[in-house]
C-alpha distance (Angstrom), angle and dihedral (degrees) to the residues before:
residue distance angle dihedral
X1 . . .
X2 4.12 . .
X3 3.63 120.6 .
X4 4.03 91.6 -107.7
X5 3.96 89.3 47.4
X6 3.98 83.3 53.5
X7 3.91 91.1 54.3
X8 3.75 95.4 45.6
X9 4.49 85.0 50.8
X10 3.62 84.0 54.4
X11 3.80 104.4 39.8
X12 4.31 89.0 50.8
X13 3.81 90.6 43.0
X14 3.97 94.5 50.3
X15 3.93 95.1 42.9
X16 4.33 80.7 44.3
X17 3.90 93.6 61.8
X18 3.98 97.7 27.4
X19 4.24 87.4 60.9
X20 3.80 87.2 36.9
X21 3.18 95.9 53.4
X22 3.98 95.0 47.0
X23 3.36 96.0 46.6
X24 4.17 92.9 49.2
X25 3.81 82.6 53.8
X26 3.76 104.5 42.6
X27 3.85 97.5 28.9
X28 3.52 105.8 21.2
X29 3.28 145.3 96.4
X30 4.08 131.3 -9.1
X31 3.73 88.4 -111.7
X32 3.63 104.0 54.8
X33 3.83 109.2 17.5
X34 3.70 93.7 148.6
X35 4.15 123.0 -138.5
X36 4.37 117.5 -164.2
X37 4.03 100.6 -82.3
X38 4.45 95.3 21.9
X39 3.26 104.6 134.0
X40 4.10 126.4 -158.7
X41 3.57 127.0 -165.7
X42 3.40 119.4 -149.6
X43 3.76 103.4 157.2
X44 3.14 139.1 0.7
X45 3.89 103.3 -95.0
X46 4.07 88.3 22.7
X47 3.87 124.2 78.5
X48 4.29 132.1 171.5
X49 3.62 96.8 -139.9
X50 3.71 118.2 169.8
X51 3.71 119.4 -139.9
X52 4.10 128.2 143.1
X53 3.68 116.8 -130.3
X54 3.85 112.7 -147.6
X55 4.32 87.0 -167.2
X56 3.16 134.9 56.9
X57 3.74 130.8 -94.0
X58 4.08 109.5 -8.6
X59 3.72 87.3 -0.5
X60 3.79 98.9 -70.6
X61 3.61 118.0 156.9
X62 3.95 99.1 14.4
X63 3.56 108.4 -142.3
X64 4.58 99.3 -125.6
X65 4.25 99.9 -164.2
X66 3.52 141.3 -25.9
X67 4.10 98.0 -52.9
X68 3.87 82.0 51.2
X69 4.17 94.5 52.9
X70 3.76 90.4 37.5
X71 4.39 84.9 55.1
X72 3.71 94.6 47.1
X73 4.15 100.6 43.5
X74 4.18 84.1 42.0
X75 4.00 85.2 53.4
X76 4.05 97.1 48.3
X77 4.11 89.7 37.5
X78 3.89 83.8 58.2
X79 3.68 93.1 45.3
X80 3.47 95.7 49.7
X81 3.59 88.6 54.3
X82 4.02 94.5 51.4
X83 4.24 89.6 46.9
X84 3.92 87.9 51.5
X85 3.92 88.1 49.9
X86 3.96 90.5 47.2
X87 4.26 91.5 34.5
X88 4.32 85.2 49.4
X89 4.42 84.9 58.5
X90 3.51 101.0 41.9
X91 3.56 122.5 145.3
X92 3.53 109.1 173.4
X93 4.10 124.9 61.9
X94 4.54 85.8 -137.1
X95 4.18 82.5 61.4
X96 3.81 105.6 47.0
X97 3.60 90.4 48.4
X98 3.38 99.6 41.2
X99 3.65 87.8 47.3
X100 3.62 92.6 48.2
X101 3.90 92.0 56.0
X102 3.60 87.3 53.8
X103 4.01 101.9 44.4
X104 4.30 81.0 44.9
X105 4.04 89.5 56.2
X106 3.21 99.7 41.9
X107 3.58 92.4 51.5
X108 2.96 99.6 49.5
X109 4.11 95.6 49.3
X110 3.77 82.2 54.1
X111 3.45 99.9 57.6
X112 3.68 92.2 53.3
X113 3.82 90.4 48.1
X114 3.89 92.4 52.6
X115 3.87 95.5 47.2
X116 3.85 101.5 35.8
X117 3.83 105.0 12.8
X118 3.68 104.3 -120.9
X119 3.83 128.9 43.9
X120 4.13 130.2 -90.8
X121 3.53 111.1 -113.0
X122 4.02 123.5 178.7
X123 3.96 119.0 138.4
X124 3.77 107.7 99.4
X125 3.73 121.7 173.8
X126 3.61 130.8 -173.5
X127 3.50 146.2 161.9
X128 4.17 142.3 168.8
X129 3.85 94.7 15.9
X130 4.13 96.6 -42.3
X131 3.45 136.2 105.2
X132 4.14 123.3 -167.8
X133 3.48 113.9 -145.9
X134 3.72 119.1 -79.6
X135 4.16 118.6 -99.7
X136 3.45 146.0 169.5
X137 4.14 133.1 -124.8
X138 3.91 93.2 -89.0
X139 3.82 88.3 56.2
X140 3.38 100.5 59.7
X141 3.93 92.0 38.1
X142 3.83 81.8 57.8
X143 3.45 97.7 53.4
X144 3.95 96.1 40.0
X145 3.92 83.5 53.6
X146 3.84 93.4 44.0
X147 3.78 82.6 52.0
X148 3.82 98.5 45.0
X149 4.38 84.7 53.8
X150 3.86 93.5 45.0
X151 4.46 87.2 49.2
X152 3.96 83.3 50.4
X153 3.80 89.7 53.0
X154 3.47 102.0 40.1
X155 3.68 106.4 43.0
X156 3.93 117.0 94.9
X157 3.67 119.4 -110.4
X158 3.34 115.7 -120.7
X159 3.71 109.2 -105.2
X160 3.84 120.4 -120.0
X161 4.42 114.9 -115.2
X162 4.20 102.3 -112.5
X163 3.47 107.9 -93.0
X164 3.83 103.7 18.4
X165 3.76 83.6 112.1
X166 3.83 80.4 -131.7
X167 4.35 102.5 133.5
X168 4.32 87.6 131.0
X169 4.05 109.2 111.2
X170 4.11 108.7 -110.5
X171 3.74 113.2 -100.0
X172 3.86 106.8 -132.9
């Protein structure tokens, strides 16, 4: 399987379980069909609460009417589009998955903002006193994938030995 094929895997299986999820959770079953403001515990740092995000990621930029929605779902459409570009060049393993975590999230997140307006939010976790804001599936896969691109960027290359005539970047 090639790198971009890899991505793609990752991208379809992320925006799988993300809508899964949502749907098991606003749809599902009798025991946990989740309301705005229900709350679940399942353990003792880990709660489903439902709440719907009008923003994007950690409710930034809240989305206020149609024009607003339309902005937002235009904005992730587009960068979508730029991801698939950089996913379709990849070279490195660390960037088409990362890559596919993020295209998966955000596609996800838009589907939810093109059929109900705002996005699905329900993982809250919490512990001594503090709470960190509530998200979904594709939000962590987003920031997993953001953090898989910024570990690409950051780490040193390993230096060629003088004289190997090896100068060429390593292909992961």
């Amino acid at each position: 399987m090639n790198k971009r094929d890899a991505g793609l895997l990752v991208a379809g299986a992320t925006f799988a379980l993300d809508q899964a999820s949502k749907m098991t959770l606003l749809y599902g079953f009798d025991f946990i069909h989740m309301v705005p403001g229900s709350a679940v515990e399942v353990l003792p740092f880990f709660n489903l609460l439902m709440v719907w995000n009008p923003g994007i990621s950690l409710g930034l930029f809240p989305a206020s009417g149609i024009e607003g929605t339309i902005f937002l779902a235009t904005f992730q459409m587009v960068a979508v589009g730029v991801l698939c570009w950089w996913l379709w060049f990849a070279k490195k393993t660390v960037i088409a998955l990362g890559l596919g975590m993020v295209i998966g999230g955000a596609l996800g997140n838009l589907i939810d903002r093109l059929v109900y307006g705002k996005v699905a939010d329900f993982i809250q976790l919490h512990a001594f006193g503090y709470s960190f804001y509530v998200f979904n599936v594709a939000d962590a896969a987003i920031t997993f994938g953001v953090v898989a691109l910024l570990y690409d960027a950051l780490k040193p290359e390993p230096s060629a030995a003088p004289g190997s005539g090896q100068g060429q970047e390593k292909q992961e």
